[in-house]
KELUM-255759 format. One record per residue (C-alpha): x, y, z; residue in one letter. Coordinates in steps of 0.02 Angstrom, whole numbers, plus 32768, in hexadecimal, padded with zeros to 4 digits. Example, Ala and Ser with C-alpha at 12.3 -4.5 7.8 and 13.67 -1.06 7.14 Angstrom:
BEGIN
82677F1F8186A
82AC7FCB8165S
END
This chain:
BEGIN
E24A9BEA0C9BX
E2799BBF0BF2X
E2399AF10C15X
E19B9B3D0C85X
E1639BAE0BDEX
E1579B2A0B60X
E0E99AC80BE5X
E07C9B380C01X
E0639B540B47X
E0509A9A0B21X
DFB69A7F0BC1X
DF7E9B180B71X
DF719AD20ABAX
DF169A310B04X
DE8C9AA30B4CX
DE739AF90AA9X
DE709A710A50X
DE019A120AC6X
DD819AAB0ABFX
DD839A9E0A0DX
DD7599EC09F4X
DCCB99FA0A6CX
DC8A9A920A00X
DC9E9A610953X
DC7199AE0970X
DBDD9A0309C8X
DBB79A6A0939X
DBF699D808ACX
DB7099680907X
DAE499DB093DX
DAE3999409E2X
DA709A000A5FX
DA9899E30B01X
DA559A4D0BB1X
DABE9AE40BEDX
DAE29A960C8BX
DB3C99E70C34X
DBA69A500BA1X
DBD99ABD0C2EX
DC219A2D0C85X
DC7299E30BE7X
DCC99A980BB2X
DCFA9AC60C6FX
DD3B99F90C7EX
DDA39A0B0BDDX
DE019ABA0C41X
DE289A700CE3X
DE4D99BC0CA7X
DE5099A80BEEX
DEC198FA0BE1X
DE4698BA0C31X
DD9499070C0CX
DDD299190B4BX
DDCF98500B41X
DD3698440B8EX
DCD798B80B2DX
DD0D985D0A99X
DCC597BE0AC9X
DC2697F70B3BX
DC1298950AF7X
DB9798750A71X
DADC98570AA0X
DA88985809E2X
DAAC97E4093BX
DA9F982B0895X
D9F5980A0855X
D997984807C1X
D8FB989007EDX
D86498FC078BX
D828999107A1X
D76F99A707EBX
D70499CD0770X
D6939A6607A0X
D5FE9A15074BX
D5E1998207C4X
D53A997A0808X
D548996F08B7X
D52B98C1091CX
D4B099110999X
D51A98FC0A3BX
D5C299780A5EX
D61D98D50A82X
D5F4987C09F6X
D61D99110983X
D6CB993309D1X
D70E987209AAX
D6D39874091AX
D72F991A08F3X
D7C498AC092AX
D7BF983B089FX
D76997A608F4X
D6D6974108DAX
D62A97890905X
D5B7974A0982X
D55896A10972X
D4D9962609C0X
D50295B90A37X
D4CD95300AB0X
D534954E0B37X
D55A94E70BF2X
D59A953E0C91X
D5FB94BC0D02X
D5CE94D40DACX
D67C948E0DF8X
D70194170DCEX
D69593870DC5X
D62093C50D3DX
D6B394170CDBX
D721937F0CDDX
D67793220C98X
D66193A10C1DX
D71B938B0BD8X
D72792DC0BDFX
D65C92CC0B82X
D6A993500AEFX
D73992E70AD1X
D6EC924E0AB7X
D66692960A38X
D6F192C709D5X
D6D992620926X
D759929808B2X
D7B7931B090CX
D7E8933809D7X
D84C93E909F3X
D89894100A9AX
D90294AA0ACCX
D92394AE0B91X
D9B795150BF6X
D9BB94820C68X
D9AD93D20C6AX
D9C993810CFAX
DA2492E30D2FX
D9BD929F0DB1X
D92B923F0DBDX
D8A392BB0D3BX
D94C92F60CBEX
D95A92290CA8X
D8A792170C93X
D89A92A80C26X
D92592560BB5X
D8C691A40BAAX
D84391EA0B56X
D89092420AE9X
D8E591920AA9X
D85391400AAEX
D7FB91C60A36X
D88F91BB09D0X
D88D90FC09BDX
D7DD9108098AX
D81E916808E3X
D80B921D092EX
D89192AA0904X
D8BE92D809A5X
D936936F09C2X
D97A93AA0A5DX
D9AF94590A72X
DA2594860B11X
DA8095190B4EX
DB2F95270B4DX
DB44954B0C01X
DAA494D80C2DX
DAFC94460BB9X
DB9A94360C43X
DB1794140CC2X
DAFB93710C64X
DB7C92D90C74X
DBAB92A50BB9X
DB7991FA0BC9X
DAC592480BCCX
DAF192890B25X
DB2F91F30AF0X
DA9391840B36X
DA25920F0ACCX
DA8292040A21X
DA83913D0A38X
D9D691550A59X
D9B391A909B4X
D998925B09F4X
D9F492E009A7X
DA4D93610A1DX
DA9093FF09EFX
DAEA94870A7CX
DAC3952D0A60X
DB5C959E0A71X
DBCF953B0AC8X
DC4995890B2FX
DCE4954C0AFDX
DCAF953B0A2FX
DC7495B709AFX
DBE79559096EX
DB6395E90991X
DB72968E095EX
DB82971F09D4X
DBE597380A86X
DBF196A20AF3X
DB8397040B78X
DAFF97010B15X
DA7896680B6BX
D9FB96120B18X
D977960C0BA4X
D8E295C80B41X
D87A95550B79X
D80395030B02X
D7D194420AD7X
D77394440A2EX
D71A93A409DAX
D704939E092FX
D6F494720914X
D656946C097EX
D657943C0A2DX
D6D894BC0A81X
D70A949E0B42X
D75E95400B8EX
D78195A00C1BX
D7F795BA0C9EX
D82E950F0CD3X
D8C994B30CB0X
D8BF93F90C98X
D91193BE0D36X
D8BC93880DDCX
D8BE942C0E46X
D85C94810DC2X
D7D193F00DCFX
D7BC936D0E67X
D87193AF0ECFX
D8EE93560F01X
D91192EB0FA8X
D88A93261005X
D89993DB0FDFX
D7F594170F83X
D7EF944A0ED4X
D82694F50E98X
D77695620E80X
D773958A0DB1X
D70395A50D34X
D6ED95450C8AX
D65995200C10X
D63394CB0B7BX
D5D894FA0AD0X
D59994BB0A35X
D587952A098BX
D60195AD0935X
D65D95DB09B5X
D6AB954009C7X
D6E5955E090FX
D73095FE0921X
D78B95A009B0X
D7BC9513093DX
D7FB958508CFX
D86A95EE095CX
D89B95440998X
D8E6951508CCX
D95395BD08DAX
D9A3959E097EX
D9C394EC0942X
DA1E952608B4X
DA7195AD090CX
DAC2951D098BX
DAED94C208E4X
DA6A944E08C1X
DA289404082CX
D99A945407F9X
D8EC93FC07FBX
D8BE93820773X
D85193C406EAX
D7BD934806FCX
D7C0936407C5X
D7B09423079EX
D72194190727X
D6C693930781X
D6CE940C081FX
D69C949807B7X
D60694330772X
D5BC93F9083AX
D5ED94BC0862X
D57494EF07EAX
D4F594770800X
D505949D08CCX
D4E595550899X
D43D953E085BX
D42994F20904X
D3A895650983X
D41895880A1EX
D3E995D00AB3X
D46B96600ABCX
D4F196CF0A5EX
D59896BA0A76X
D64297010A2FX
D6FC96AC0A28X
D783973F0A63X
D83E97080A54X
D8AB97890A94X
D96D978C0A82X
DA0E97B70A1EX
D9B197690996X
D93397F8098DX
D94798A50950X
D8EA98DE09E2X
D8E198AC0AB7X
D83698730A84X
D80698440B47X
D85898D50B83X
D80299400B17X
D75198FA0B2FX
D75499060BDDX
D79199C60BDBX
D70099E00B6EX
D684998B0BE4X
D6C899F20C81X
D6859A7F0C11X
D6019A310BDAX
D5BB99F40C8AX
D5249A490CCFX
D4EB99AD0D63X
D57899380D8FX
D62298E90D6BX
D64298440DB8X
D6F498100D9DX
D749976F0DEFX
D7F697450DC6X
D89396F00E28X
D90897630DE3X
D8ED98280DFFX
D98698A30DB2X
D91B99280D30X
D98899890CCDX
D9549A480CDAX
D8CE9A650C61X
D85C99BD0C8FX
D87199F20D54X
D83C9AA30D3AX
D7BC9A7E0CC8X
D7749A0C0D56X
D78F9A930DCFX
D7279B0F0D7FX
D6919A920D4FX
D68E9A8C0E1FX
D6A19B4A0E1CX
D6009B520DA9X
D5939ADE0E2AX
D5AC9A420DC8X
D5B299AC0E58X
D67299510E26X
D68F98C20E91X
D737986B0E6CX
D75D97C40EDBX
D7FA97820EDFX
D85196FE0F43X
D8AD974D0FEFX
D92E96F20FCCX
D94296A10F0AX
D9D0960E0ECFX
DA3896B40E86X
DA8897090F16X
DAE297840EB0X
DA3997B80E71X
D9D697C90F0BX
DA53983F0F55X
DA5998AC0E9DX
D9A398C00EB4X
D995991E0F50X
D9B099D00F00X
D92999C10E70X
D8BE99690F0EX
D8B299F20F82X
D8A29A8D0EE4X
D80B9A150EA3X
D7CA9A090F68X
D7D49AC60F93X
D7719AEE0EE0X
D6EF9A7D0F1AX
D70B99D50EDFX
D6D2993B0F50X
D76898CE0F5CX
D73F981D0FA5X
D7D5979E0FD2X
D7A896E20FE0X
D7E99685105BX
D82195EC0FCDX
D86795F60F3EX
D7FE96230E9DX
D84495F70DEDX
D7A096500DA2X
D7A196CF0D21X
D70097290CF6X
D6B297DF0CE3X
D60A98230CE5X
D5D698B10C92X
D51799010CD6X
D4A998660C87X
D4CB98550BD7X
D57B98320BCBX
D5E597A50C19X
D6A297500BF7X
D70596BE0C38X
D791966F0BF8X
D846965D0C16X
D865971B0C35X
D8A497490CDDX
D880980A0D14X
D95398390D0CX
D9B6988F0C7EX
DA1197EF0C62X
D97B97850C3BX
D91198290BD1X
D9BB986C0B8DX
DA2F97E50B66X
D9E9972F0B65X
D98A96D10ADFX
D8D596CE0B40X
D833969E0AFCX
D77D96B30B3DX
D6CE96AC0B11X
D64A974C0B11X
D5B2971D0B58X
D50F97860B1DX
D49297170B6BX
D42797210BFBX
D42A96840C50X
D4DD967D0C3BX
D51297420C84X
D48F97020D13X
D4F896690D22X
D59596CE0D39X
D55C97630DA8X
D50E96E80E1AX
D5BC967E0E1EX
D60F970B0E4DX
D594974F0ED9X
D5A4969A0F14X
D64B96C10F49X
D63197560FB3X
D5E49716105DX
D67C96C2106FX
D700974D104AX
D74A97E310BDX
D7529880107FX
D7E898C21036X
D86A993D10C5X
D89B99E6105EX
D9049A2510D9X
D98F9A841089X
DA459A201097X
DAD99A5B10FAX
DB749AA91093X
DBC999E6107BX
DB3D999B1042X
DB029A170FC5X
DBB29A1D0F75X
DBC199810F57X
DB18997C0F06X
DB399A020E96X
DBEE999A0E71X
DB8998E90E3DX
DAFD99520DF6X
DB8199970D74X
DB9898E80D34X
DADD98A70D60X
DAD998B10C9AX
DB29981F0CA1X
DAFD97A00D2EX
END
């Protein structure tokens, strides 16, 4: 008794200090995080604190310190709810733009490879992916050969992406005159923040001006597939104006972040001088740049499209690979269908993510039974778009899960055009001869444990 005592006090210490450790860095750190994820953390630090303790101090943070300003009561508003919540965010306004929808993979790898060769003086390029097969190579060639014609060309790869990628491509790159840089490697502290913490941007920007973005990685299944097995379905586009500066400028943070040099004077101002000149420019549509991440004071994405649930009166289209809401975006999508408002949400039956598809289920069949039409394609979809009624669309990089609204770096563009919501909505209801609709039955008792066991750390896949 007298050995069992001191045990018992000493597992007991560990949970109190555990409990306090995740409360006052909580509080130290402002971090605001859903019920359902700080209950897990605080009810993971009682059962097994040697272990959850540890893990909350490297995974538990989601948000970096950053300075921000107050909104200022006396803004005029922009004219459109969207535009007048990102802007409350801190972030550049809205802005003409010429802008390209690529029908498939042949158009967008066109596109990509067209905006990297017009770059002049500088060639940005931020990717999760690149491949090493046949397009990854390709994709690297010109990227020397821009570089060998005198332009600054930076590339910008994830951590976890960059040991996808043997280092003799590295090696061929920096040979080739193209800088590299590896944003939050796993095994180094070059980036601030927790090493789950992904930068999933995808963005090619020449010269501050011509941006390239989307969902696509640069590797083949993303564009022409690989051995006879068809291309991934995605979505990119490409546009010229402002945007692409407020990009650029997104881009320059990141690449300092991963430990970069930071761009030449003379390459800033002479980007800042075409910017301006392309923003006299008539353009057929508005547009908005929307990072979202650890890097912003607020879950910009997640937050507009909670706003546009509410703000629905017609239609939301939404198309994504990757389907695990946290609470507040699936209810807020569950009472838009509640209100009449058509929601149509097509996802792949079966995605690359495994884990994923099988977390989904439970937020699938509460969506299904409110009303929501859930379509599953029969191939996969790397697409990642939303429609709100018909003055509102966004694609980027953003996947419809907590991990991708809550924790990743993401960007994406607002669209606030005609042609280009069209363009999107008619994308989407492309897909939908070819889906089957979505079975709500309710689970047996194994299955819907073991959801509610991997939805507890969904947070995280």
């Amino acid at each position: 008794m007298s050995v069992w005592l001191p045990t018992v006090s000493l597992h007991s210490l560990v949970i109190v200090i555990s409990v306090l450790a995740y409360i006052l860095t909580t509080r130290a750190q402002r971090e605001r995080r859903p019920p359902s994820i700080a209950i897990a953390w605080v009810l993971g630090m009682i059962a097994l604190p040697y272990l959850v303790l540890p893990m909350y101090l490297m995974f538990g943070r989601r948000k970096l310190p950053r300075k921000t300003l107050p909104r200022s009561g006396a803004r005029p508003f922009a004219g459109h709810w969207a535009q007048d919540l990102i802007e409350s965010f801190g972030l550049p306004g809205s802005s003409p733009a010429a802008i390209n929808m690529h029908r498939d993979g042949r158009d967008s790898a066109d596109a990509l490879f067209s905006v990297m060769s017009s770059a002049v003086s500088r060639l940005d390029i931020c990717t999760y992916i690149l491949g090493d097969d046949a397009f990854g190579r390709e994709a690297m060639q010109r990227m020397i050969e821009r570089a060998r014609c005198g332009v600054d060309v930076r590339l910008l790869l994830d951590g976890v992406g960059a040991i996808q990628l043997p280092r003799v491509c590295f090696k061929s790159l920096e040979l080739g005159g193209v800088e590299t840089a590896t944003f939050s490697p796993l095994f180094a502290r070059r980036t601030q923040g927790p090493r789950n913490l992904r930068n999933h941007r995808k963005m090619v920007i020449a010269d501050g001006v011509h941006l390239w973005a989307g969902g696509r990685n640069l590797a083949a299944e993303y564009f022409l597939g690989i051995a006879g097995t068809p291309a991934w379905r995605d979505l990119t586009f490409d546009l010229r104006g402002p945007v692409a500066g407020a990009a650029a400028a997104q881009f320059e943070l990141d690449w300092v972040a991963a430990g970069g040099k930071p761009a030449s004077a003379n390459g800033t101002a002479v980007a800042a001088a075409v910017i301006a000149g392309n923003a006299s420019q008539s353009a057929a549509s508005e547009a908005q740049f929307l990072p979202s991440g650890p890097d912003q004071s607020e879950d910009t994405v997640h937050a507009l499209l909670i706003d546009g649930c509410f703000h629905a009166r017609d239609r939301m289209l939404a198309v994504t690979p990757y389907f695990v809401p946290d609470v507040s975006l699936e209810t807020a999508m569950r009472l838009a269908a509640r209100r009449g408002v058509r929601v149509d949400l097509v996802i792949p039956a079966s995605s690359n993510h495994r884990l994923a598809d099988f977390a989904r289920s439970r937020a699938l069949r509460s969506l299904s039974q409110a009303g929501v039409n859930i379509h599953l394609m029969p191939y996969m979809s790397h697409a990642k778009a939303v429609v709100f009624d018909h003055s509102l669309a966004l694609s980027g990089s953003v996947n419809l899960d907590s991990r991708s609204l809550l924790l990743n770096y993401e960007c994406a563009v607002v669209f606030y055009g005609r042609a280009e919501i069209d363009w999107l909505a008619q994308w989407i209801d492309a897909q939908l001869p070819q889906t089957v609709p979505f079975d709500c039955r309710p689970p047996g008792l194994l299955r819907d444990l073991c959801e509610g066991l991997l939805l507890s750390v969904a947070y995280q896949l």
